[in-house]
N, C-alpha and C positions, 0 to 999 in steps of 0.2 A: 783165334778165339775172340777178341775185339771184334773182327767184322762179323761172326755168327750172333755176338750179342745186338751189335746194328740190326743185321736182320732181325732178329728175332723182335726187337725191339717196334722196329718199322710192320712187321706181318701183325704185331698185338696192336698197335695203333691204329693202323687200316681197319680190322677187326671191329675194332670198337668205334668207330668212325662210320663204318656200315650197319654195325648196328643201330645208332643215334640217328643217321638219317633212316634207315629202317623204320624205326622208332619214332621218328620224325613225320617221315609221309604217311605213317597208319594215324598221328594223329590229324594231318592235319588232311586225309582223305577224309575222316569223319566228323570233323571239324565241318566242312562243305555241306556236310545236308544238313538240312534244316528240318529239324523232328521235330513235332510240339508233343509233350508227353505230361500226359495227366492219370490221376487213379482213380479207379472206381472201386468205392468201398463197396455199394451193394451188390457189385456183379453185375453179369449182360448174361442174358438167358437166351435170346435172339437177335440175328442181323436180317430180319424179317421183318417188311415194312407192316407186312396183315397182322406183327405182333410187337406192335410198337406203341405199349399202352403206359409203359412208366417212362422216369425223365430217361435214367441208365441207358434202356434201348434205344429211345430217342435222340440222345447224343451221337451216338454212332450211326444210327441209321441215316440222320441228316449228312453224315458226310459222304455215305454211299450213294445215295437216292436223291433224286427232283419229281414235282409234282407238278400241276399244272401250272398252279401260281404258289407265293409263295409272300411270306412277312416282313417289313423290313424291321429296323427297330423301336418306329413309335405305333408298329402295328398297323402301317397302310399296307394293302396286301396289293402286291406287286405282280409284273408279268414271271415265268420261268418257264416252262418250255412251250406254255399258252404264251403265245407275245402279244395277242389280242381275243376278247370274247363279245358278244350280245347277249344282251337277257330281254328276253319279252316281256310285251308289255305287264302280262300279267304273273309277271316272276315264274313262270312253270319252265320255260326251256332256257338253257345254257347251252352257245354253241361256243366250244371255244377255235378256235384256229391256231395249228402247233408249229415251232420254227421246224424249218425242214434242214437243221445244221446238228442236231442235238443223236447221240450215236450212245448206244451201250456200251461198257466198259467193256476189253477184249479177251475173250477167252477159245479154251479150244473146241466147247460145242459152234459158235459160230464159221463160216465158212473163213478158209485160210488163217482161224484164228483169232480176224478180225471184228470188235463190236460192229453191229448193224446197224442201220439207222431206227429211229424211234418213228410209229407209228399210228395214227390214232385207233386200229385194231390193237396194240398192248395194251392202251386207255383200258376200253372194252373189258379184255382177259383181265387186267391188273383189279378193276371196282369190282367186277364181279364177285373175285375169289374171296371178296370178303363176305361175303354172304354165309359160306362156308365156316361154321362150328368147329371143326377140326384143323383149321387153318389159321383165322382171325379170331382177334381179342376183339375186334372196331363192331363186333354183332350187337352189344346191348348198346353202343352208339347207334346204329342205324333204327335197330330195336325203336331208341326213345324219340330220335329224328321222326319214324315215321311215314318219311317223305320219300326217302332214297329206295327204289324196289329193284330188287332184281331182273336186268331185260330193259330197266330204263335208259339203258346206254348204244350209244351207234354213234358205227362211223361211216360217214357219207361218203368221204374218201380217203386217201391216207394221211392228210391235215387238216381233218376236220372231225370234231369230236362233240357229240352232242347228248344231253342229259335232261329227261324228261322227270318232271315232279308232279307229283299227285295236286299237290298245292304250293303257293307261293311260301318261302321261308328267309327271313330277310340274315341270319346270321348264314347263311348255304357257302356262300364265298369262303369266310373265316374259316365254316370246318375241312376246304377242301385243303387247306396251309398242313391240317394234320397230316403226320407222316406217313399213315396208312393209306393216302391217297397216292402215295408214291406210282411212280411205273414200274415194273419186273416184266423180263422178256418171257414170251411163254416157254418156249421150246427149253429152255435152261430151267424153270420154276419144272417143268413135266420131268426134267429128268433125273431131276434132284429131289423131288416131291418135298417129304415133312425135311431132309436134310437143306434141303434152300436155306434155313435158316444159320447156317454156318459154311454155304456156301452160296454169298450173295452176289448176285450182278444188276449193278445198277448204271445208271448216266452222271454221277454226283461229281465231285472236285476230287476225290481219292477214291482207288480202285480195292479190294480187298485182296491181302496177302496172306497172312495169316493169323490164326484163332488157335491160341492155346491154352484152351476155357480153364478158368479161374486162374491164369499164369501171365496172359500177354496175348493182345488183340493188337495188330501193326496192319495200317492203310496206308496205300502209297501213292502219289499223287500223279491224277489222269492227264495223260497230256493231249489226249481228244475235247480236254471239258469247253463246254460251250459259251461259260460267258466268262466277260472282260470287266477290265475297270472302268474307271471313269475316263484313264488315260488310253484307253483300248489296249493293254497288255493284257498276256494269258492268266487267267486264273487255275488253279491254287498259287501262290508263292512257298509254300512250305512242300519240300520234298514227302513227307510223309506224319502221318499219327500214331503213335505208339502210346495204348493204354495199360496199364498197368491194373492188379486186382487185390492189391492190400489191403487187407480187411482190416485191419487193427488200426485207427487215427493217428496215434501217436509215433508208428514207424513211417505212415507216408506224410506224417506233416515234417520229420527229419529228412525224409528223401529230398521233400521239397525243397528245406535250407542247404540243404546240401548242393541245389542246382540240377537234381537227377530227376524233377518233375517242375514243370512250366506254369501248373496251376493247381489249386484246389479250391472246393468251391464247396459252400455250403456252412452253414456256424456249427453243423455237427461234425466237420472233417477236421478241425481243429480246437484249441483248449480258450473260448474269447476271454476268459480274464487274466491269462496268459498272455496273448497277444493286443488287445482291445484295453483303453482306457474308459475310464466310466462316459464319456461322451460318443460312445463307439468308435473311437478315431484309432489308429496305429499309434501307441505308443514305439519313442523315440529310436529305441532300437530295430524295432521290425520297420519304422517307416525306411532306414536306409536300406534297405536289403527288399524287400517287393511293395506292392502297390495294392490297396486297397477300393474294393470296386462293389459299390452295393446303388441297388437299381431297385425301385416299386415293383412287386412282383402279384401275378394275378392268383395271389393265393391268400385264402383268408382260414386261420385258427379257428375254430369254436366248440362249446357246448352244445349238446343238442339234445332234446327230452321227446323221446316218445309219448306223445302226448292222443293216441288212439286206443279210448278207453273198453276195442273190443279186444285188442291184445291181452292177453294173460298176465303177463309180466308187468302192467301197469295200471289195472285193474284198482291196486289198495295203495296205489302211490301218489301223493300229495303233489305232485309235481303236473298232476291236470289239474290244476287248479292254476288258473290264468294268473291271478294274482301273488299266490305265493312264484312262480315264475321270473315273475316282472320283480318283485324282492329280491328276486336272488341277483336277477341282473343288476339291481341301484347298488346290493353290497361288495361287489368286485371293482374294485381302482385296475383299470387297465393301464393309468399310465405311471403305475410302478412294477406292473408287468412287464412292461416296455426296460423300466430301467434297470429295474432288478436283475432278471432273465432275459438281457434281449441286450443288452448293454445299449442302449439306446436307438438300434436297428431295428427298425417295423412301428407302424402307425398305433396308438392305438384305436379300438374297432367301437369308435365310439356314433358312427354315421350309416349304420346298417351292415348288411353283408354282402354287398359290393366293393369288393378290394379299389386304394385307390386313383389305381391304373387305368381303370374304365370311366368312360364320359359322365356316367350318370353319377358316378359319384359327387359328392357336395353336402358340406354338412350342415351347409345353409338351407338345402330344401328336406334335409330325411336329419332328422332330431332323433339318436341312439342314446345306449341310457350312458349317463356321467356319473361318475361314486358318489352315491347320497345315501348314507346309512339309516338317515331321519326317514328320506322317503321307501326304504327299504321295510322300515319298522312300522311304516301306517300300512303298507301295503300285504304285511302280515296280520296286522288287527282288520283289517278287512278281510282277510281271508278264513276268518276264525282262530288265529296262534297270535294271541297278543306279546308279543316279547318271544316268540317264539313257543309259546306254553301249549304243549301237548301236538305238537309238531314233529311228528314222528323223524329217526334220522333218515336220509338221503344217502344212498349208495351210487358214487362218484365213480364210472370206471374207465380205465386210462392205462398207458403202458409206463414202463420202467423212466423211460426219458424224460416224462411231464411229474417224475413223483416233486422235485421241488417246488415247483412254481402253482401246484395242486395244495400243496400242505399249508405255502402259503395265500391261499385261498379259501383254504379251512380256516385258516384263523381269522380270515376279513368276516366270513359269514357266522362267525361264533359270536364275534361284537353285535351284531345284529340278530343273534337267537336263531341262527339257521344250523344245523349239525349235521355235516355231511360226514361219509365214514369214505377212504378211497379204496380204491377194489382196483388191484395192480392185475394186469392181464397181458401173455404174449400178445402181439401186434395182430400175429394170424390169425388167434382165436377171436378176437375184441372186433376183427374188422369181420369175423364172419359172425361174432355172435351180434352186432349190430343189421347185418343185413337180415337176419333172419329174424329181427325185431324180438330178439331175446332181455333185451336192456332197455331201461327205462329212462335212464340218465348217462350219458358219455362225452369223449373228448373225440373229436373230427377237425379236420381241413380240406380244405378243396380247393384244388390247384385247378384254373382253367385251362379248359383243353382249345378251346378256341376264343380268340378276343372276341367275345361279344357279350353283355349281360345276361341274355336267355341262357347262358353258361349255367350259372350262376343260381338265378331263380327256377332255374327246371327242377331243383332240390324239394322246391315246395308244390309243382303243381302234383294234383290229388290224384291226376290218374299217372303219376310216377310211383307210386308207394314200391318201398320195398317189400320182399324181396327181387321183385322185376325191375324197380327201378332202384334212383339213389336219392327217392323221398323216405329218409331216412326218421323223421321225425311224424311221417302220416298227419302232417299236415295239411288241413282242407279248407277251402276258404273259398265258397264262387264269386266273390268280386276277383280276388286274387285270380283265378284260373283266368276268368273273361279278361281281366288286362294281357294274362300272358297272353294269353291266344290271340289277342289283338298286336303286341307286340312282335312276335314271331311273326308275323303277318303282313309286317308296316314298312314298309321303303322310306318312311321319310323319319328323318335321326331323331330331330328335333321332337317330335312324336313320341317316338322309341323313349327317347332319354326321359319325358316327362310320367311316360307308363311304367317306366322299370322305377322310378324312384316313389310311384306312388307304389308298387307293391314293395321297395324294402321298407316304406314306411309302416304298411299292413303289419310285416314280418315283427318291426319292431313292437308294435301295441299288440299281438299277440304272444310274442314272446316263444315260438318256440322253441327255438336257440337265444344263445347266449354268446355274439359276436364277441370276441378276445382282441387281435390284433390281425391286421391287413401284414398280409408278411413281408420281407425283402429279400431280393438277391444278391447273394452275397460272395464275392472270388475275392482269394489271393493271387497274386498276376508275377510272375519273374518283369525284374524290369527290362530283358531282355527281348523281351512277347512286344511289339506293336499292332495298334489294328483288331485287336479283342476286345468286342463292345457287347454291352449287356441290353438286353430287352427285359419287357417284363413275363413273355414269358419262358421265361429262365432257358430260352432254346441257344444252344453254342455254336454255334456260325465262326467255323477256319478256313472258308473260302479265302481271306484279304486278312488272314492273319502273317504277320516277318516276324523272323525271327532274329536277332542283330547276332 
């Protein structure tokens, strides 16, 4: 009896002993890779570079795909799988030259399996398909470019990729960084057609594994990828990306304290007067536990007034009236915008509407309006509303998220005799009821798609008007048009930079927006994460991201 209790004793001990190292080596197998795992609250619709028009898709897409060249972080656009180009004299042709090291990610349409090398025939097939309506979103971009035609592309051989423009366009570089200029293999695009977009194959730093739309997107890292460090080791460092699709703020910013997510990003994914002190810094408790990471970002807030008095909608609206305009912009203090709402994160948009990330910015050369309620009030007795008397009200419209920082705005233009009424509207409606120039008066931002000014001011040239383009405000101005045109035109910066600041200053003495605040970007980081650096434009690069 004694010795069966020994055994018995000895058999439960061992037991439990294999269980704990059991237990043991599952953790500390998973423990080994290194996942960076972040959420996307809006969702990911496509892993399709032809459809990679918001930031959501574009986060993932950059970890699948390479394009010719590419951005670093103060926006010098660099080689990537171009290691070298020419440009003619007369800006029309771009030859680039491709590394002949750079391979598809592996799958079973290719031979043995195997990714195949990249070619300057996928070039070719890849710029094309954007041409294609039922494909790409990048068509009202090419649309307003202009410049990029169909058929303009060849390859001479299979490292050499060349790109014919109708004219010289000096931002051409910048827009080839956007995503949509990616590569895709054809024979894999053909036989996947509209589903390519949930089953991608690209050349990038992680290969795609699996998509379980609105549940969990997981990328895993390429071990053919082509570039190195500085120290010439292999790029990615991270085994893999696991995205997450939590829609509610408030559960994935607990994920996050919890350690089960590596980042969130953005001041709408979490609570800032919760985490943030009125100087926008990390109050003491959140500073031990992650790291706060906010960057100039190439996105700027604003008002914007339909001011084309052949529209319907603004026809009996005071608001073409240049003067009362210019009123309304002297009676908003943007920099209690900033502090109020903004916890002290983002400039305010007191020097045009050049966010200011971009060269031209300076608020020594472009003079925006500053809160002067006095000059608010002469510029109304000019207009015929002295004190605002018989100034009919102003229908402000805007979505659920801007109701605070709107109401207080109502109250700044009340001091001044201005009476605005706010008109809450879904997001979907308000962004279509704007492009179809239904609204007289609205709230906008624009996030650049590529680093360059003509971004930015293509908002106003007259032959952009909406509904075709995203001159949104139909504003017309031909000094304004002739700068752009010369601008967009010009090789030399110095130039550039003196043309783009004389037209935001146009923008301003016309008034047909109402700049708010130049925005920021803005991450929470585990202190875990090394190696995640921010640009402005808000693009996430985990090529040279560790994970400790």
């Amino acid at each position: 009896m004694h010795y069966k209790k020994i055994i018995a004793v000895a058999v439960l001990f061992f037991l439990l002993m294999l269980s704990l190292f059991s237990c043991g080596g599952k953790k500390n197998e998973n423990s080994e890779k290194k996942i960076f795992h972040y959420n996307e609250l809006a969702g990911i619709s496509s892993l399709d570079p032809a459809a990679s028009r918001n930031t959501e898709n574009i986060w993932a897409v950059n970890q699948l795909f390479n394009g010719l060249v590419q951005m670093d972080d103060r926006l010098n656009i660099e080689p990537c799988i171009a290691k070298s180009w020419e440009i003619s004299e007369d800006g029309k042709i771009y030859t680039f030259h491709l590394r002949k090291d750079v391979f598809f990610h592996d799958h079973k349409l290719f031979k043995d399996g195997k990714g195949r090398k990249v070619t300057a025939a996928d070039f070719v097939f890849s710029f094309s398909r954007l041409f294609d309506p039922k494909v790409s979103s990048a068509l009202s971009l090419l649309d307003n470019i202009d410049r990029i035609q169909k058929g303009g592309f060849e390859s001479t051989n299979d490292s050499t990729f060349v790109i014919y423009l109708r004219e010289n366009f000096s931002p051409f570089l910048g827009i080839l960084t956007m995503k949509y200029f990616s590569v895709v293999p054809q024979e894999i695009v053909n036989n996947y057609k509209e589903d390519f977009r949930k089953n991608p194959v690209g050349t990038g730093p992680f290969s795609f594994k699996m998509w379980e739309e609105g549940t969990q997107l997981t990328m895993v890292k390429n071990p053919n990828y082509f570039e190195k460090d500085a120290n010439n080791n292999p790029l990615p460092y991270l085994d893999a990306v696991s995205i997450s699709f939590i829609k509610d703020k408030e559960t994935s910013f607990m994920q996050f304290m919890k350690g089960d997510l590596d980042m969130i990003s953005g001041m709408d994914a979490f609570n800032p007067s919760e985490v943030l002190d009125d100087k926008g810094k990390l109050k003491p408790f959140y500073k031990k536990k992650f790291v706060l990471q906010t960057q100039p970002y190439l996105k700027t807030d604003y008002l914007g007034f339909l001011i084309d008095e052949k529209e319907s909608s603004v026809k009996n609206s005071p608001t073409t009236n240049r003067a009362v305009r210019r009123a309304i912009n002297y009676a908003i203090d943007r920099e209690k915008i900033i502090k109020y709402f903004h916890k002290n994160l983002g400039i305010p948009a007191t020097a045009g509407f050049i966010p200011a990330a971009l060269p031209s910015y300076n608020p020594n050369n472009v003079k925006g309006f500053n809160y002067n309620p006095d000059k608010a009030r002469e510029l109304l007795l000019e207009a015929g509303y002295p004190g605002g008397k018989n100034l009919p009200e102003i229908y402000l419209f805007t979505t659920e998220t801007y109701t605070d920082m709107f109401e207080f705005i109502q109250s700044e233009l009340a001091e001044s005799g201005i009476k605005i009424k706010i008109m809450v509207e879904k997001p979907s409606v308000l962004t279509q009821a704007i492009a179809n120039n239904e609204i007289p008066f609205f709230r906008k931002s624009w996030i650049g798609d590529y680093p360059d000014e003509e971004n930015f001011m293509s908002l106003f040239y007259s032959k952009n008007f909406s509904p075709k383009g995203f001159n949104y405000t139909h504003y017309s101005n031909p000094i304004f048009d002739k700068c752009y045109e010369q601008a967009r035109n010009c090789l030399n910066d110095s130039i550039k930079i003196s043309l783009y600041q004389k037209m935001d200053q146009m923008l301003i003495d016309d008034a047909p927006i109402i700049p708010l605040y130049y925005d920021e970007v803005v991450r929470l980081v585990s202190k875990q994460i090394d190696g995640l650096t921010t640009n402005p434009m808000n693009l996430l690069n985990l090529k040279q991201v560790k994970k400790n």
